[in-house]
C-alpha positions in Angstrom: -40.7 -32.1 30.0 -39.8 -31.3 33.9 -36.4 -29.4 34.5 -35.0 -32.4 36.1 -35.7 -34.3 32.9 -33.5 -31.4 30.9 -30.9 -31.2 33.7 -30.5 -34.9 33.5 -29.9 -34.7 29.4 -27.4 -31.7 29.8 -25.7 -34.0 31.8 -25.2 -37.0 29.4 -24.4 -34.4 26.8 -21.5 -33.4 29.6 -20.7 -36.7 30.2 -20.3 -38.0 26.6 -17.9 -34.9 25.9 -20.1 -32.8 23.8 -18.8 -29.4 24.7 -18.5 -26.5 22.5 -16.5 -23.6 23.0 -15.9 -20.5 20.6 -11.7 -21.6 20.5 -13.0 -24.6 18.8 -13.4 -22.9 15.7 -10.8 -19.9 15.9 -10.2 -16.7 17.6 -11.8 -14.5 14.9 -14.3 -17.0 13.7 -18.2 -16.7 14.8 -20.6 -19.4 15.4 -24.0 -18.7 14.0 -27.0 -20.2 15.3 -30.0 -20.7 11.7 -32.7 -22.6 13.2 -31.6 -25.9 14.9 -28.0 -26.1 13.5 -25.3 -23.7 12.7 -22.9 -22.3 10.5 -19.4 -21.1 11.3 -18.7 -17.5 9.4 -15.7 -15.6 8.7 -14.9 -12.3 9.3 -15.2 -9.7 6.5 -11.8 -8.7 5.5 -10.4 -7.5 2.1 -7.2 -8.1 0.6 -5.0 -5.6 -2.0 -2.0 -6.0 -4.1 -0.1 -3.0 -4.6 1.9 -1.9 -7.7 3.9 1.1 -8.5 5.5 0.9 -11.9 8.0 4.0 -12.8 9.4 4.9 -16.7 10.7 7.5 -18.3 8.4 10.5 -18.9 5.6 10.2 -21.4 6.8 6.7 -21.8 4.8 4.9 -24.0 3.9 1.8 -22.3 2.4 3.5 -19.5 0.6 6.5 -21.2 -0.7 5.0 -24.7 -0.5 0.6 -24.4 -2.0 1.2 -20.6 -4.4 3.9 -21.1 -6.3 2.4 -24.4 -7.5 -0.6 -22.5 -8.4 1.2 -19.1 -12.0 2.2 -19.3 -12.7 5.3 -17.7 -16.3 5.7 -18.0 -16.9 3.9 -15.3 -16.2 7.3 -13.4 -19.0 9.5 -13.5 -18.8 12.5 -15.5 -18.2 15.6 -13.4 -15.7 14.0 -11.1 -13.7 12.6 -14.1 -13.6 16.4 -14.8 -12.4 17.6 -11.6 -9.4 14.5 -11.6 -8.5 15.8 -15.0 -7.9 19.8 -14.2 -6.1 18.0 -11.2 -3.9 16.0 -13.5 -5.1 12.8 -12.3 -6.6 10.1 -14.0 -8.1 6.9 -13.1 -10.4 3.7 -14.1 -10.2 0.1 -14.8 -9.1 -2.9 -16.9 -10.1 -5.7 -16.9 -8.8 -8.8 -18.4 -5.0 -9.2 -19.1 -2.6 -6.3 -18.7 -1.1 -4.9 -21.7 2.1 -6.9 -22.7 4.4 -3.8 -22.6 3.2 -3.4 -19.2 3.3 -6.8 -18.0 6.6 -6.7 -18.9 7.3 -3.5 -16.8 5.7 -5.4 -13.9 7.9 -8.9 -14.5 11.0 -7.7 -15.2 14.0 -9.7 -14.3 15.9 -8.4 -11.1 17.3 -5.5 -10.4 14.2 -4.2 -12.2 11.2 -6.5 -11.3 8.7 -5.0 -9.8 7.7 -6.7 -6.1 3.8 -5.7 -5.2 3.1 -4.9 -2.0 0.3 -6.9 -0.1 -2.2 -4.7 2.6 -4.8 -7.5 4.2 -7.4 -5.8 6.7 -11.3 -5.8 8.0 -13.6 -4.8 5.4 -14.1 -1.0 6.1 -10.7 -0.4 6.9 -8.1 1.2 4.8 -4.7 1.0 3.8 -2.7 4.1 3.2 -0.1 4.2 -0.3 2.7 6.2 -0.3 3.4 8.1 -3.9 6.0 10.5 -3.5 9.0 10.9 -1.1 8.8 14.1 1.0 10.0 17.2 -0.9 11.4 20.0 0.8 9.3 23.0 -1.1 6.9 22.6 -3.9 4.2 25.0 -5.1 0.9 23.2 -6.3 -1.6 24.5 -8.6 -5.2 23.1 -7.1 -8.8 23.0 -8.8 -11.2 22.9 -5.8 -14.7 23.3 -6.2 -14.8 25.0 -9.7 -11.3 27.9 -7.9 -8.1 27.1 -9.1 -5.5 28.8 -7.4 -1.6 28.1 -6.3 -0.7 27.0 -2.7 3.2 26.4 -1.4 3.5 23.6 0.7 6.6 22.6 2.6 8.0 19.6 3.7 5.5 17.7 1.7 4.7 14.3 0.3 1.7 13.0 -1.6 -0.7 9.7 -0.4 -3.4 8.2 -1.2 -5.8 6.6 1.5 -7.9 3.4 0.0 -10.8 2.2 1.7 -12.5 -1.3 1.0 -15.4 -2.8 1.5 -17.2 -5.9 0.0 -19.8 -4.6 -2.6 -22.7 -7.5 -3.8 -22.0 -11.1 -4.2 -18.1 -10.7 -5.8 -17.2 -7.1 -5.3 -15.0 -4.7 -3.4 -15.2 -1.0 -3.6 -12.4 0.8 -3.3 -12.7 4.9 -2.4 -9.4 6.1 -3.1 -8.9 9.5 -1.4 -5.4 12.1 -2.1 -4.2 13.4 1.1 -1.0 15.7 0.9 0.9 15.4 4.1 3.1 18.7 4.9 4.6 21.0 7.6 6.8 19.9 10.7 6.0 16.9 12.4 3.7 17.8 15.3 2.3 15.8 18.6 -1.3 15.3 19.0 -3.8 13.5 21.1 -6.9 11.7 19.4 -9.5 9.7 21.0 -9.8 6.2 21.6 -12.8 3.8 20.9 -14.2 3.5 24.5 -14.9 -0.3 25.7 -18.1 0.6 26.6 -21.5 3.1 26.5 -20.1 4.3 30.1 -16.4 3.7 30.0 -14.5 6.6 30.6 -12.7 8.5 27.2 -9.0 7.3 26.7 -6.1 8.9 24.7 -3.6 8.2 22.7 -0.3 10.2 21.6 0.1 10.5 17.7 3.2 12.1 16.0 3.1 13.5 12.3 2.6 15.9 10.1 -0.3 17.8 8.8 -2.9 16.0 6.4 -4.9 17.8 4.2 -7.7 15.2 2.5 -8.8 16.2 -0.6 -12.0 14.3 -0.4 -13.9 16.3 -3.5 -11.7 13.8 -5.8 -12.7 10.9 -3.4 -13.2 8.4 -6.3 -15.0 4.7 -5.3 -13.7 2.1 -8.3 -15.8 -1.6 -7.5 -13.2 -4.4 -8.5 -15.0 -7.2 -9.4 -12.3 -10.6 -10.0 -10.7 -9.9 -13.0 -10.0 -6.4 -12.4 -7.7 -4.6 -11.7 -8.0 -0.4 -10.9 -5.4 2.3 -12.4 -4.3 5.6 -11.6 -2.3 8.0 -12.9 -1.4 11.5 -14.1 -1.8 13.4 -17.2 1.7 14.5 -17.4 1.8 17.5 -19.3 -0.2 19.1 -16.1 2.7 20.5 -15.0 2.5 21.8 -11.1 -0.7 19.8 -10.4 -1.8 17.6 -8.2 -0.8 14.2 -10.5 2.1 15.5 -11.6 3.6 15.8 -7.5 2.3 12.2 -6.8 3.3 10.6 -10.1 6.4 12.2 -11.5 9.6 12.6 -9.8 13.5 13.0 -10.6 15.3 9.6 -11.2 18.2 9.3 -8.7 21.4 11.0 -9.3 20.6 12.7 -12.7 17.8 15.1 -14.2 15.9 13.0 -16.4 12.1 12.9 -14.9 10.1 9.3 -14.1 6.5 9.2 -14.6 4.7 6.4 -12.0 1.1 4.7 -12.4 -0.6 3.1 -9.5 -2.1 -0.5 -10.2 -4.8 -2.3 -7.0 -5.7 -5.8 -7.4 -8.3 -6.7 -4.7 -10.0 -9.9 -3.3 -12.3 -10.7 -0.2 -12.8 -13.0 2.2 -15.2 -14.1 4.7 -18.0 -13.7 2.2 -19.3 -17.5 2.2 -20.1 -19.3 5.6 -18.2 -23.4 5.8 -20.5 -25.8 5.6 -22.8 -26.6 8.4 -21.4 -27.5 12.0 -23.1 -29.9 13.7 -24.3 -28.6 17.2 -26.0 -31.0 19.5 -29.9 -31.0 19.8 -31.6 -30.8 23.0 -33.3 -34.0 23.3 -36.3 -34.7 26.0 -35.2 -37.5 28.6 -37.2 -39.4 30.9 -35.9 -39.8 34.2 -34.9 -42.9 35.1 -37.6 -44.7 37.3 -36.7 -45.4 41.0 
């Protein structure tokens, strides 16, 4: 087939109004060329529901009707070691929640419970905010096999949860405890350049100090069904769980105890069905 032969085709194709152009099928949506046709493929992104539920102290529901149905071999060994002289404690359940929990989670209002929604590319994070910031507060950390007491000021407690799609169904979540402390500071950190050769670009970040505590890093795969859990053993008094999960109720003495419950899903994991792209067709020039 001659060039003018292929030119001429193109040009019916043109003239018929077979165009195809990447807005067709979204701003974030990818056109993939298998063999002679095509597929049009979603980004990866991941999606998390968010729960905090707060009770009284030792309250039952949340330490012994929670806790018996969360299985928490599915943390290896050591590290479910090093959570525990932290006063953390973590796993999953899967299935139904307890009742007395479910309860906790749909109460009526003033008390229901409204879960917050994070939705972002797979790899990306979200970060959960546990505890207010406290003025003064003087922590006693288990790093590395050292325990030893360190005042912080100005301090709140986070957790940073990363996702990403694991197998066919999954998502993995690494959940990482970050204290945040000290006075709020300016900073400069690099931007992701456009390109090999474009010049380095800066941005202005304000906060505080963020120390990652990333020997607890703990990765939890949610398949659907599952949900994770963390909490704090709450007799650890002046640990690491009992800053993020226990805190004074407002306006009186009595301490609340909270547990953090992630729900995840994913999308972009299954291509639509086939697009149909025009083929390329030989064409025989019309004879003089």
């Amino acid at each position: 087939m001659t060039w003018k032969a292929l030119a001429l085709g193109m040009a019916m194709m043109a003239a018929a109004g077979c165009s195809l152009n990447r807005s067709d099928f979204g701003r974030d949506t990818f056109l993939a060329r298998i063999g002679g046709g095509g597929q049009i493929i979603e980004p990866k992104r991941c999606n998390l529901r968010v729960a905090i539920l707060s009770r009284p102290l030792r309250d039952e529901a949340i330490n012994g009707a929670l806790w018996s149905v969360v299985d928490e071999q599915s943390i290896a060994p050591e590290l479910r070691r090093a959570l525990e002289v932290n006063g953390l404690r973590m796993g999953l359940i899967t299935g139904e929640l307890p009742h007395e929990v479910d309860s906790i989670l749909n109460a009526k209002a003033p008390h229901k419970v409204e879960p917050s929604q994070f939705e972002f590319p797979d790899g990306d994070h979200a970060m959960i905010d546990m505890v207010d910031t406290t003025p003064e507060v003087s922590l006693l950390l288990n790093r590395e096999g050292r325990a030893f007491g360190k005042p912080y000021k100005d301090a709140s407690g986070w957790f940073r949860v990363t996702a990403n799609h694991d197998g066919t169904s999954g998502v993995a979540l690494r959940f990482v405890p970050e204290i945040h402390h000290g006075p709020i500071q300016r900073a400069f950190t690099a931007l992701p350049n456009a390109g090999s050769y474009a010049p380095q670009q800066f941005m202005q970040k304000d906060g505080q100090q963020e120390e990652s505590l990333r020997e607890l890093s703990t990765t939890l795969t949610l398949q659907p069904g599952q949900v994770a859990v963390v909490g704090c053993l709450p007799e650890a008094s002046q640990s690491l769980g009992s800053f993020m999960f226990t805190h004074a109720e407002a306006n009186s003495d009595r301490l609340l105890q909270r547990v953090l419950l992630v729900w995840a899903s994913r999308e972009g994991t299954n291509p639509s069905a086939p697009a149909s792209l025009p083929s390329l067709l030989p064409v025989d020039p019309p004879k003089p």
